[in-house]
C-alpha positions as CSV (number, residue, x, y, z in Angstrom):
1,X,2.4,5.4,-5.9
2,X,0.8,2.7,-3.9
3,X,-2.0,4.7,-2.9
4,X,-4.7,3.9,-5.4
5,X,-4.3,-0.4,-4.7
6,X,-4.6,0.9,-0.8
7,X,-7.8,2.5,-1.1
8,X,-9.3,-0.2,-3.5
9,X,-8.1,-2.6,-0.7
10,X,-10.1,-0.6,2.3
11,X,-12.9,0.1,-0.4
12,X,-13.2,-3.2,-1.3
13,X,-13.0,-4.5,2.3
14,X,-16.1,-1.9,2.7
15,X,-18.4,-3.1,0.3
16,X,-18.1,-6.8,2.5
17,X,-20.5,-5.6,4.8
18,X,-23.8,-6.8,5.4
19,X,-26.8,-6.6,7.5
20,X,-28.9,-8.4,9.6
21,X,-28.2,-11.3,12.3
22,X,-25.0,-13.2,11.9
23,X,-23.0,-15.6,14.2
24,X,-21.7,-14.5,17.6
25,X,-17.6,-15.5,16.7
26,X,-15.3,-13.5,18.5
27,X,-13.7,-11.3,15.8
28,X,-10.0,-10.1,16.0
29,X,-9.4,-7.0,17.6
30,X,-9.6,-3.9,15.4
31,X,-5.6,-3.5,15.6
32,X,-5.4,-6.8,14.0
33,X,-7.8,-5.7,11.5
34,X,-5.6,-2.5,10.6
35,X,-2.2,-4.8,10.4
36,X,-4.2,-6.9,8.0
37,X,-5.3,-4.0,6.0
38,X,-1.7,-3.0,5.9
39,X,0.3,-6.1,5.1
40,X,-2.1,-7.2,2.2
41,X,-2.3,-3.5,0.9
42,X,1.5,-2.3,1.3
43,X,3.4,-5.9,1.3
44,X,1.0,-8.1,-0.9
45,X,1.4,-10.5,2.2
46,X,-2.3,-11.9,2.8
47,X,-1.3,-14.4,5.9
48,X,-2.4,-11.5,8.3
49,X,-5.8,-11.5,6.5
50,X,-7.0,-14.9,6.8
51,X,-6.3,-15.2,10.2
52,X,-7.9,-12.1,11.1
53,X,-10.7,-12.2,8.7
54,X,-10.7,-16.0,8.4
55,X,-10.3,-16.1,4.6
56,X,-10.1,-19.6,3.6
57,X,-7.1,-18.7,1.0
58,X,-4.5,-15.9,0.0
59,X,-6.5,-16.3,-3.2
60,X,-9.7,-14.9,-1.5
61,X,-8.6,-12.9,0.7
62,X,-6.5,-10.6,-2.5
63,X,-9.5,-11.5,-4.7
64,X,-12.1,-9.6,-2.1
65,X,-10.1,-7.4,-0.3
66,X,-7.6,-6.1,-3.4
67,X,-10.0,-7.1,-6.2
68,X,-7.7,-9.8,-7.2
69,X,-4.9,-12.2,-6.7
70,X,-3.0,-11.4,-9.6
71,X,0.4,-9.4,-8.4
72,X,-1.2,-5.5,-6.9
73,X,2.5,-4.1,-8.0
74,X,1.9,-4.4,-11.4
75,X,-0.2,-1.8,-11.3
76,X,1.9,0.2,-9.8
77,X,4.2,-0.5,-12.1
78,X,1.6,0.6,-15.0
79,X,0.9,4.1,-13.2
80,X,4.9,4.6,-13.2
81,X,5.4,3.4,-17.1
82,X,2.4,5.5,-18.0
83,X,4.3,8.7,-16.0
84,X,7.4,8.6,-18.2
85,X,5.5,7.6,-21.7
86,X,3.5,10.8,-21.1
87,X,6.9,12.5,-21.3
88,X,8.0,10.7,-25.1
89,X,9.2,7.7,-23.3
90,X,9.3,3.9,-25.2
91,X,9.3,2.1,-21.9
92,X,10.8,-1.2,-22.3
93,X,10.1,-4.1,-20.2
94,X,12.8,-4.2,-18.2
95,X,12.5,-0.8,-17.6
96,X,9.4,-1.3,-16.4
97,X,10.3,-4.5,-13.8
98,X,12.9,-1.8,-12.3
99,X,10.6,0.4,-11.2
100,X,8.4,-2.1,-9.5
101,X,11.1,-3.9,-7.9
102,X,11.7,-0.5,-6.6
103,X,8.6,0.2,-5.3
104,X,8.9,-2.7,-3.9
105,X,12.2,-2.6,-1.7
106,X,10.7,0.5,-0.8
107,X,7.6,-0.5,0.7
108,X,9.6,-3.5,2.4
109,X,11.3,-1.8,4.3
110,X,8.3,0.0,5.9
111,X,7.0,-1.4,9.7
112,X,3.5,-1.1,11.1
113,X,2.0,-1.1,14.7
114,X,-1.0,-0.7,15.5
115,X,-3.0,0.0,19.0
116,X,-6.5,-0.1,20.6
117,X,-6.8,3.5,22.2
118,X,-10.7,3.0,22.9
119,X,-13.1,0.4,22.5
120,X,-16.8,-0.3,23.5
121,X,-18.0,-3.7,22.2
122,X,-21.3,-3.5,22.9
123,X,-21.4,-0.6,21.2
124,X,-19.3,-1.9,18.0
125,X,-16.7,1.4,17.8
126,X,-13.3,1.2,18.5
127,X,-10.3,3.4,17.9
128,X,-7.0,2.3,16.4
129,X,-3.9,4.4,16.8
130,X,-1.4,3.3,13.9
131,X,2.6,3.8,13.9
132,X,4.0,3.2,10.6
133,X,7.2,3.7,9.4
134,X,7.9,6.5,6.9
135,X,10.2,8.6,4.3
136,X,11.4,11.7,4.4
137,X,9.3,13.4,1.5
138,X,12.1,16.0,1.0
139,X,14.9,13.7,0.8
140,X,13.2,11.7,-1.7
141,X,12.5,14.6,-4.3
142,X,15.6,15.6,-3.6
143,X,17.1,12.0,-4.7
144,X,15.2,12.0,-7.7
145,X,16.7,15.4,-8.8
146,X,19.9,14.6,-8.1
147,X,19.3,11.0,-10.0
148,X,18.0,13.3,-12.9
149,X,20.7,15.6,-12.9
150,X,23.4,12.9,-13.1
151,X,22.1,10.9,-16.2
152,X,21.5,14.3,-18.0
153,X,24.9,15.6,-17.5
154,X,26.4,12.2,-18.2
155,X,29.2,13.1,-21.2
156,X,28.8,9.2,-22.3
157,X,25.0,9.4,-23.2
158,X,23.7,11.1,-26.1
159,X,20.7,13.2,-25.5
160,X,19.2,13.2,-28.9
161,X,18.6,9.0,-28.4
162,X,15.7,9.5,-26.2
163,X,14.8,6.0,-25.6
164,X,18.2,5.4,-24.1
165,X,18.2,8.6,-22.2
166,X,14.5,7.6,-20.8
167,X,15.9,4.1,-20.1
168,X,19.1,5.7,-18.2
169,X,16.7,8.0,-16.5
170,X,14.8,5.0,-14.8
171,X,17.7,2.5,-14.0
172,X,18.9,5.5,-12.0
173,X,15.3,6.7,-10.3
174,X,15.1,2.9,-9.9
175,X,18.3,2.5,-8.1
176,X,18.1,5.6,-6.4
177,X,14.3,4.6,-4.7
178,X,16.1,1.0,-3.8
179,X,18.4,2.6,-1.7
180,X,16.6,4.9,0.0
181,X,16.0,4.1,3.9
182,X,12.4,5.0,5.9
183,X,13.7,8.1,8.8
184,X,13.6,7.3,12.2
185,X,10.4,7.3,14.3
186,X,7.0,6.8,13.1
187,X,3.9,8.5,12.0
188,X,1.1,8.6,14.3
189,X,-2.4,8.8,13.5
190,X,-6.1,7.7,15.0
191,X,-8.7,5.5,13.0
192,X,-12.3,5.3,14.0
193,X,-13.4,1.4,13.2
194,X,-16.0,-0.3,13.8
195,X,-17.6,-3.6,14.2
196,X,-19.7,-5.0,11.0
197,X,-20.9,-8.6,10.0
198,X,-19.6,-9.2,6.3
199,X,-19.4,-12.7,4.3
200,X,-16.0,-13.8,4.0
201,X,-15.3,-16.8,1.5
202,X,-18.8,-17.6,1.4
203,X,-19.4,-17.2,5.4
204,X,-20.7,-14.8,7.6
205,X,-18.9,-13.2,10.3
206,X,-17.8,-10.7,12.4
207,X,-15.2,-8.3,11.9
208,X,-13.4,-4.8,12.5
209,X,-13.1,-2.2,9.3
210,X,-12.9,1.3,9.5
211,X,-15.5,3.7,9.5
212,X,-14.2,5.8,6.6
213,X,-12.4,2.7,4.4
214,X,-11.4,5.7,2.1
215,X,-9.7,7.9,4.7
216,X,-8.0,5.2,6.9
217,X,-6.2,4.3,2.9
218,X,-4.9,8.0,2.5
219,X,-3.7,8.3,5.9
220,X,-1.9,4.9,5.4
221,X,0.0,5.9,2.2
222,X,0.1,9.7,3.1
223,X,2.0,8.7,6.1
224,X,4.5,6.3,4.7
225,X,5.9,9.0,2.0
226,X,6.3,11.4,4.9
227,X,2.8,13.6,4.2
């Protein structure tokens, strides 16, 4: 659900790269690079950005590094509204604010770490190993049917009233995603990064990004819904 914000965040953070002589700054190590790229990408929290990337606002650092400062969840909140109207559904506004603030007590409940495994700085590469928490893919579908089941065998709804019957359907998936809990443990995974001058509001500096923006995105939100 998150995924397609996460890679426009790495993507975006990509495209911030320049080349040529730059200042000699110290950048932030490359694990702080990755808790940035998680924090503004999964929480919408861009305090971790500036101080790694040395934004000179929240504003710029969503505006460069998530295309804009406007809230990223309402587009989640689009993709899951677009789902159900596929299926006949009048999605109603409130409807539609349920499912974000589920996606949202979802994702906040999720915590990142992240680790230097190898780096050569006169070389510019690095390797990050990331731990983030994670849900239990199974137990999740398995939730949903169960939600499902329950609002369609529910004697006090009447079936043929399909936008109340849509609407029941997503207060319940709604609730049911709010109360779900990340499993114990982490996942593990390795990220190749390396160093890059880029212009950050208006400056240049130095700083740590991934090799493959695209792929260190996937395995983010692949790992956090338990892939």
């Amino acid at each position: 659900m998150r995924k397609l914000s996460l890679l426009l965040c790495v993507a975006l953070l990509a495209s911030m790269v320049l080349t040529g002589c730059g200042p000699k700054e110290k950048p932030a190590p490359p694990n702080e690079a990755a808790e940035a790229i998680f924090m503004i990408a999964i929480k919408n929290d861009a305090a971790k950005a500036m101080e790694v990337f040395g934004f000179a606002s929240e504003s710029d650092a969503k505006k460069e590094l998530m295309g804009s400062d406007e809230d990223p969840y309402k587009e989640v909140g689009e993709q899951l509204v677009a789902q159900f109207e596929a299926m006949g559904a009048n999605v109603s506004s409130e409807d539609a604010q349920a499912l974000i603030d589920a996606v949202l007590s979802m994702l906040g409940k999720l915590q990142y770490s992240a680790e230097v495994k190898d780096i050569d700085e006169k070389a510019g590469t690095a390797v990050v190993t990331s731990h983030i928490g994670h849900y239990d893919s199974v137990a999740i579908q398995d939730a949903m049917t169960q939600a499902m089941t329950e609002v369609s065998t529910d004697p006090n709804l009447d079936v043929n009233d399909q936008d109340a019957f849509y609407s029941a359907i997503i207060q319940k998936v709604a609730e049911v995603m709010s109360s779900i809990q990340p499993v114990e443990g982490t996942k593990d995974f390795d990220t190749d990064f390396q160093l890059v001058k880029a212009e950050v509001s208006g400056k240049e500096k130095q700083v740590w990004i991934p090799v493959d923006a695209n792929a260190f995105g996937a395995d983010l939100s692949n790992a956090a819904m338990g892939g």
